[in-house]
C-alpha positions as CSV (number, residue, x, y, z in Angstrom):
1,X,0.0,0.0,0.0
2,X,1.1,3.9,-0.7
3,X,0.4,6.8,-0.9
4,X,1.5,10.0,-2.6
5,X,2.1,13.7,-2.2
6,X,2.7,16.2,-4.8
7,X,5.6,18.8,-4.8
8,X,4.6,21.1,-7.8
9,X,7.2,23.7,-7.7
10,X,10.0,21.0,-7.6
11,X,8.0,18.8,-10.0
12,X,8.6,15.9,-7.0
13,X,6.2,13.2,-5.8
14,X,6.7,11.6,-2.1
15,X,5.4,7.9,-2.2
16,X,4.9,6.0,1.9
17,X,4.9,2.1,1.5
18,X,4.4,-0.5,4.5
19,X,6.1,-3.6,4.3
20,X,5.3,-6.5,6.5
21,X,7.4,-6.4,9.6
22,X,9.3,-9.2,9.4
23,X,10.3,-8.3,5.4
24,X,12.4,-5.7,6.2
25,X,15.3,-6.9,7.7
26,X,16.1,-9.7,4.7
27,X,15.1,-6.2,2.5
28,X,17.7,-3.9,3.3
29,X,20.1,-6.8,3.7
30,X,23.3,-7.5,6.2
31,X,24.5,-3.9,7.7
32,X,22.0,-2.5,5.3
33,X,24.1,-3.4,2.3
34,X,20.8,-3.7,-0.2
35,X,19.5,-0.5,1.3
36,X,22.8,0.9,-0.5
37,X,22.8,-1.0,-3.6
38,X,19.0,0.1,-3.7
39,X,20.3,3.7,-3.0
40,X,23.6,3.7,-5.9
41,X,20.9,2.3,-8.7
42,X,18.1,4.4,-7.8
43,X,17.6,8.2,-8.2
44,X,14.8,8.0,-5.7
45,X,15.6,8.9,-2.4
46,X,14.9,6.3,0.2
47,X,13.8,6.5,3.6
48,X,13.1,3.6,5.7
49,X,11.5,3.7,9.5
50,X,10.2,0.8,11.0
51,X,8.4,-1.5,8.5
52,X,7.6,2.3,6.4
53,X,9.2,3.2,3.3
54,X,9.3,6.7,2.2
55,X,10.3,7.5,-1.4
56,X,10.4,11.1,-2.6
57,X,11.3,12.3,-6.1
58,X,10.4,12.4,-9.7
59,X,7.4,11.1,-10.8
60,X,8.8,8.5,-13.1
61,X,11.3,7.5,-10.5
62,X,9.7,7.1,-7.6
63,X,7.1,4.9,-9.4
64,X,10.1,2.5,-10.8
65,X,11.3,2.8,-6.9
66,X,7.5,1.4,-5.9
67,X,8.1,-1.5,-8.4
68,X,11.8,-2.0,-7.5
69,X,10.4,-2.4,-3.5
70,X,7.3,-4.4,-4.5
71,X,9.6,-7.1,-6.4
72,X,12.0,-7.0,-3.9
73,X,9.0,-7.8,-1.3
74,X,7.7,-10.6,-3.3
75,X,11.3,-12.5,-3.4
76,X,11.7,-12.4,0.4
77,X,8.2,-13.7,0.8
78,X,9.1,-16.7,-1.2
79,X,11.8,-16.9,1.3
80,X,14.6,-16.9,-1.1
81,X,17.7,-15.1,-0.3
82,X,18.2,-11.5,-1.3
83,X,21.5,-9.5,-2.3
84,X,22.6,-6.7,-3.8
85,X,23.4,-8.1,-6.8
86,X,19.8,-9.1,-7.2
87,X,18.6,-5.5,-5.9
88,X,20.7,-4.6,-9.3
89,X,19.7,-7.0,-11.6
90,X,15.8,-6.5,-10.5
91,X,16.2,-3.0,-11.5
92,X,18.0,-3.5,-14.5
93,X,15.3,-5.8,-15.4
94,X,12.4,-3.6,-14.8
95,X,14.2,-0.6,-16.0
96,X,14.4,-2.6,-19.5
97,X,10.6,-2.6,-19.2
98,X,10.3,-6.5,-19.2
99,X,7.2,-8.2,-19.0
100,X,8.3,-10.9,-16.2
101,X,8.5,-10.4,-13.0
102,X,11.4,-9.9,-11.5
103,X,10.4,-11.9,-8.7
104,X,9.8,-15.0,-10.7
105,X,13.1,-14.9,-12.6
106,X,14.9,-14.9,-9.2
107,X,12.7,-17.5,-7.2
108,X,12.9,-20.1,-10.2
109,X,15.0,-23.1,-8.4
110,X,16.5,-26.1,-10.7
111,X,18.6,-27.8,-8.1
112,X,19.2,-27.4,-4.3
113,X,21.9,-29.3,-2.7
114,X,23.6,-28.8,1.0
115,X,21.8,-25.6,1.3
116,X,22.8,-24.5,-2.0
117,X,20.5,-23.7,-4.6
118,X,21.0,-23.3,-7.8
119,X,19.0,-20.6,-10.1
120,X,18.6,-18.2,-13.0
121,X,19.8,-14.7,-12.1
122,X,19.0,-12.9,-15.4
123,X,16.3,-12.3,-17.1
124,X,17.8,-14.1,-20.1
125,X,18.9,-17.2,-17.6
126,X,15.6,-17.9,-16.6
127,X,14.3,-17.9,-20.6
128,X,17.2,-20.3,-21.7
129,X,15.8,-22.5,-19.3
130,X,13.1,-22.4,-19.5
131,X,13.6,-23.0,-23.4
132,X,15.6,-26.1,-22.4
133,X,11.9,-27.8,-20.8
134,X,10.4,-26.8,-24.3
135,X,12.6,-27.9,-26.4
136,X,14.5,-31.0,-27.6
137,X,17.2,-29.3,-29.4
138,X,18.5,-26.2,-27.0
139,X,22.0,-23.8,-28.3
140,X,22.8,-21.6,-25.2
141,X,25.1,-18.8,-26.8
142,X,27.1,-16.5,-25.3
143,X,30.1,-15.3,-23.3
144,X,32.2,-16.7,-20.5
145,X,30.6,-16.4,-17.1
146,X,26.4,-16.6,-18.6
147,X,26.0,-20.1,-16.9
148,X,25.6,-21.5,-20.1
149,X,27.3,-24.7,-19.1
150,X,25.9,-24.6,-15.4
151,X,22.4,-24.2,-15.8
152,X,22.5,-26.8,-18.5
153,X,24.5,-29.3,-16.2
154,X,21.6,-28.3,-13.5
155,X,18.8,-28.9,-15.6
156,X,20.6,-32.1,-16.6
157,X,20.8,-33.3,-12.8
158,X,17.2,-32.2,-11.9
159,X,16.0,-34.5,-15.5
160,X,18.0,-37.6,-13.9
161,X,16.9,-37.3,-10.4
162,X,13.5,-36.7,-11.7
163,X,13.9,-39.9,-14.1
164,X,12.5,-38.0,-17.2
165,X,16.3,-39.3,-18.4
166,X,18.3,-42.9,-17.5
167,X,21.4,-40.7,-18.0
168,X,23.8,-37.5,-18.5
169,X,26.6,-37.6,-20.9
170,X,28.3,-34.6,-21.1
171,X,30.8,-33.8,-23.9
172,X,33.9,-31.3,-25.1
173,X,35.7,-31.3,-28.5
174,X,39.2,-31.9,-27.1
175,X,40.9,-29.0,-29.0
176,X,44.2,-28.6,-28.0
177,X,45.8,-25.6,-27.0
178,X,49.4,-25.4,-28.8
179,X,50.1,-28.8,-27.8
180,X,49.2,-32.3,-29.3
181,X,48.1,-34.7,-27.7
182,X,49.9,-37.8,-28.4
183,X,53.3,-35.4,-27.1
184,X,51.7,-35.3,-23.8
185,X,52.5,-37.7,-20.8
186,X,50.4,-39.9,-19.3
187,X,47.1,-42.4,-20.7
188,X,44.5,-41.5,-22.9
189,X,42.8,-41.3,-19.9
190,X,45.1,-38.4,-18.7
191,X,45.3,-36.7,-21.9
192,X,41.7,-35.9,-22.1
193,X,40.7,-35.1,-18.4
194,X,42.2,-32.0,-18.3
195,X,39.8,-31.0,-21.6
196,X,36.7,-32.3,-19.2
197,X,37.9,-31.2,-16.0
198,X,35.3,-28.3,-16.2
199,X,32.3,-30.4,-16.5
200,X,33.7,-32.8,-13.3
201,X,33.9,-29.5,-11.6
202,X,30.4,-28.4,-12.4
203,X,29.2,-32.2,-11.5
204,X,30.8,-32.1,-7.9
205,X,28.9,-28.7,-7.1
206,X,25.4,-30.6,-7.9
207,X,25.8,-34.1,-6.8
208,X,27.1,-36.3,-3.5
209,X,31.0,-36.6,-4.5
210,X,30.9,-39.8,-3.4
211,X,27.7,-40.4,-5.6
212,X,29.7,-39.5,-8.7
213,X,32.4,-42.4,-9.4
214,X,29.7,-44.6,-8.5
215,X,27.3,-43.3,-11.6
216,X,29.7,-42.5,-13.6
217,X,30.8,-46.8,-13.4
218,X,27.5,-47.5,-14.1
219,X,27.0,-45.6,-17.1
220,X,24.4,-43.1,-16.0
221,X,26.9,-40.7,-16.0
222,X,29.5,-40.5,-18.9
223,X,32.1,-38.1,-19.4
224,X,33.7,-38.3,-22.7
225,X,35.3,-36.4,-25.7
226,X,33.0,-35.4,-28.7
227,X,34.8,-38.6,-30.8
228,X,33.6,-41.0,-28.7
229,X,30.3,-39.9,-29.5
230,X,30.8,-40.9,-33.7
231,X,28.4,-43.9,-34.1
232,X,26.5,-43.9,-31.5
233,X,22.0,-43.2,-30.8
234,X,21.9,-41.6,-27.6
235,X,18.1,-42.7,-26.2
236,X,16.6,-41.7,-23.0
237,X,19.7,-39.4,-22.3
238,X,20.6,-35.6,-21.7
239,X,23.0,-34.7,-23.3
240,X,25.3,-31.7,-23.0
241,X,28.4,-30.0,-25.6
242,X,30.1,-27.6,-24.4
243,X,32.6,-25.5,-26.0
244,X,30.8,-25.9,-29.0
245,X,32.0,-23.2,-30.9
246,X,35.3,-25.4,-31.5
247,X,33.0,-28.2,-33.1
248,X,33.7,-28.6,-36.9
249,X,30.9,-28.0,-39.2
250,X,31.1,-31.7,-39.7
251,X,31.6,-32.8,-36.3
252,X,28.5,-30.7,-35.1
253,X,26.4,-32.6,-38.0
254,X,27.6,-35.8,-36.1
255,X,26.8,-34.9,-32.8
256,X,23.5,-33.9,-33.4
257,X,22.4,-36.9,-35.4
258,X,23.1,-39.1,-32.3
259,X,20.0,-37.5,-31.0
260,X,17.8,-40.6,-30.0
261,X,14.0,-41.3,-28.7
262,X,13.4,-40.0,-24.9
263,X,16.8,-37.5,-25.6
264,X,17.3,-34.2,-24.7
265,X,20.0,-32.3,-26.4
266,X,21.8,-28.6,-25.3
267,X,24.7,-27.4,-27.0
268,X,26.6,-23.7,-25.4
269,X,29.8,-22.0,-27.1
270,X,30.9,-18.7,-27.6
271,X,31.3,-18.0,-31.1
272,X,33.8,-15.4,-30.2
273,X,36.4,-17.6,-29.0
274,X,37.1,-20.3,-31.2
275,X,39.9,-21.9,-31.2
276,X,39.8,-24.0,-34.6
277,X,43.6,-24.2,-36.3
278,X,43.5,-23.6,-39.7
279,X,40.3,-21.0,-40.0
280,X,37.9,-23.9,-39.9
281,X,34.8,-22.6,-39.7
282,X,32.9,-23.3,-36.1
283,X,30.3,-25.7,-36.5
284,X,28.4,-23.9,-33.8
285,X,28.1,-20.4,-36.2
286,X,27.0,-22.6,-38.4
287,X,24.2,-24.5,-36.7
288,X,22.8,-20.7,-36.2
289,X,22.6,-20.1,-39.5
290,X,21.5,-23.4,-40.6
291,X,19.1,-24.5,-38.3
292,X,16.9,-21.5,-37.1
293,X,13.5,-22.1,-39.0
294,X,13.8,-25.7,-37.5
295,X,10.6,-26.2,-35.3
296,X,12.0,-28.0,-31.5
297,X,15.6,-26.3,-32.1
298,X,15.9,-23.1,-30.4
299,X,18.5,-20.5,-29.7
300,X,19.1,-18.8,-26.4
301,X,21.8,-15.6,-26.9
302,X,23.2,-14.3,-23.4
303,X,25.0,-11.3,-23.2
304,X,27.5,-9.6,-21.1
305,X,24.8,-8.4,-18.8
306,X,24.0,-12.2,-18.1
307,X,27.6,-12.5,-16.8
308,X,27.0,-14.1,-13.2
309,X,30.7,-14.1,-11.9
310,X,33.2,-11.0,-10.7
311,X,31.8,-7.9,-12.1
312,X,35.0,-6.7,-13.7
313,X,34.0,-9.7,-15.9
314,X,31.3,-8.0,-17.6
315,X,33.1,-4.8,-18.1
316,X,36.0,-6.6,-19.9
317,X,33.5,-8.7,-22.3
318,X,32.3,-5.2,-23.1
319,X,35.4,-4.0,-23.4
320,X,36.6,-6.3,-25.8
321,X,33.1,-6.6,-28.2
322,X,33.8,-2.9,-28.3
323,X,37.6,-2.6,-29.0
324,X,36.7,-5.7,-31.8
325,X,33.7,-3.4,-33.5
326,X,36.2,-0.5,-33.6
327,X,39.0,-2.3,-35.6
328,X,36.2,-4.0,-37.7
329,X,34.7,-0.6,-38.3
330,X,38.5,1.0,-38.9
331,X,39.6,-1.1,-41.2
332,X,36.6,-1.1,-43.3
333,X,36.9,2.8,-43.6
334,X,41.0,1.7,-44.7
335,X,39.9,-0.6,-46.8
336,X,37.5,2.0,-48.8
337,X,39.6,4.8,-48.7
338,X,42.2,2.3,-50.2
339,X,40.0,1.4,-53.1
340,X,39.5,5.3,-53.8
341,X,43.2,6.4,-54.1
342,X,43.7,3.4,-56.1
343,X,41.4,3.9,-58.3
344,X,43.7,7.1,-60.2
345,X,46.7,5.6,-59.8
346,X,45.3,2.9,-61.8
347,X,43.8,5.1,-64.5
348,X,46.7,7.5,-64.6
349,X,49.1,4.2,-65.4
């Protein structure tokens, strides 16, 4: 509930909302650290007395301060954890002028384990999956730190422990970085794990460690290179490539022809890192161009503002998409001013 009051020669509006009592304190956070974030992203100013909250300023912003609070509310009434990186992301969501609620996007949980649940912090986050339960055929691209991989590997777990799947196998094109493989020490074995060592990783965070060799013996969980997937229908399974943007044309082809009855398939890459030799061109750019129209294939972009890991993460994908749009955009202005002084030279000979 609020109310308002109208400042005409400032053009200001002061809004009074009451919060239930015991919403407050998980609301303006440890030492009032989401009272600050609200206070560094908003313009409204904030005042909060006992379970009141006072909001004075322009009309615009106090209303967007109203929804901000509101959302904010609803998350702590589902009794889901609240910090100020959501406080930012719920206004960067509603500033965008979504049509979800905030609210939902953060309250969405795939997998809890030890206290630890696991869920979509974006916007985007929470449409990639929910793309993944629509679809058979999910591409989840986009830059390093999106979740890409993680809330695939989730929805993976939740599908097996839900037994919608009998299994998970999870797959990397073992590109190698500078070195080849048959120069390295060590088994087969020892050559790849390094390659797949990511998607153990992810694995341990979601499952009993102890639970994993055991699966993993059985077959319900597999681990492997994209080779070993040549030949093979992959029924009643969900199945995971990663990296994919260092899959082959041909090798992507492969991979998603194993696709089999019961399957579920989701493939993530960044198609600005690939690490083919040779220029090859990355199967995974050219999935998105080949298989868009396809009905049951769909393809989830995430951007830097999905970036769920250290901040300065974000600010250096930015960094670089705009110092690679500003040699692109440089050297096309070269390569036309080129083509205009050559083009007397060439008469005049």
């Amino acid at each position: 509930m609020s109310e308002h009051s109208e400042f005409p020669a400032e053009r200001q509006v002061r809004s009074s909302m009451e919060l239930a009592p015991d919403a407050v304190p998980p609301l303006l956070g440890a030492s009032d650290e989401n009272l600050r974030a609200l206070e560094q992203v908003l313009s409204a100013d904030i005042h909060v007395r006992g379970n009141a909250v006072t909001l004075t300023g322009k009309v615009a912003d106090v209303a967007l301060a109203e929804r901000v609070i509101s959302e904010l509310a609803a998350v702590v009434k589902r009794a889901q954890p609240l910090t100020p990186d959501a406080v930012r992301r719920t206004v960067a969501m509603l500033t965008e002028g979504v049509s979800e609620s905030p609210a939902e996007v953060l309250s969405l949980d795939i997998l809890s384990r030890r206290g630890k649940t696991i869920r979509p912090k974006t916007l985007n986050q929470k449409r990639y999956v929910d793309a993944i339960d629509a679809n058979t055929i999910v591409f989840g691209i986009g830059p390093a730190g999106t979740g890409k991989t993680y809330l695939a590997m989730a929805k993976a777990v939740q599908a097996l422990q839900a037994k919608q799947v009998s299994r998970i196998i999870l797959t990397r094109p073992a590109v190698e970085a500078g070195e080849r493989l048959g120069f390295l020490p060590g088994t087969l074995h020892e050559k790849i794990d390094p390659y797949l060592r990511p998607l153990h990783d992810a694995l341990h965070d979601m499952m009993d460690v102890e639970a994993i060799p055991k699966l993993m013996q059985a077959g319900v969980i597999e681990v492997a290179p994209l080779a070993y997937m040549r030949g093979r229908t992959l029924n009643d399974a969900f199945i995971i490539l990663d990296e994919a943007q260092n899959t082959t044309a041909e090798q992507m082809k492969m991979f998603l022809t194993r696709l089999g009855f019961g399957a579920k398939i989701v493939v993530t890459g960044d198609v600005t890192q690939v690490d083919l030799p040779g220029g090859a061109r990355s199967g995974l750019r050219a999935a998105s161009e080949i298989l868009t129209e396809v009905d049951d294939i769909h393809f989830a972009h995430l951007t830097s503002s999905d970036v769920v890991r250290h901040r300065l993460v974000s600010e250096i994908v930015d960094a670089y998409e705009r110092f690679e749009s500003s040699r692109e955009s440089n050297e096309q202005i070269g390569n036309r001013a080129e083509r205009r002084s050559g083009g007397p030279r060439s008469a005049r000979r």
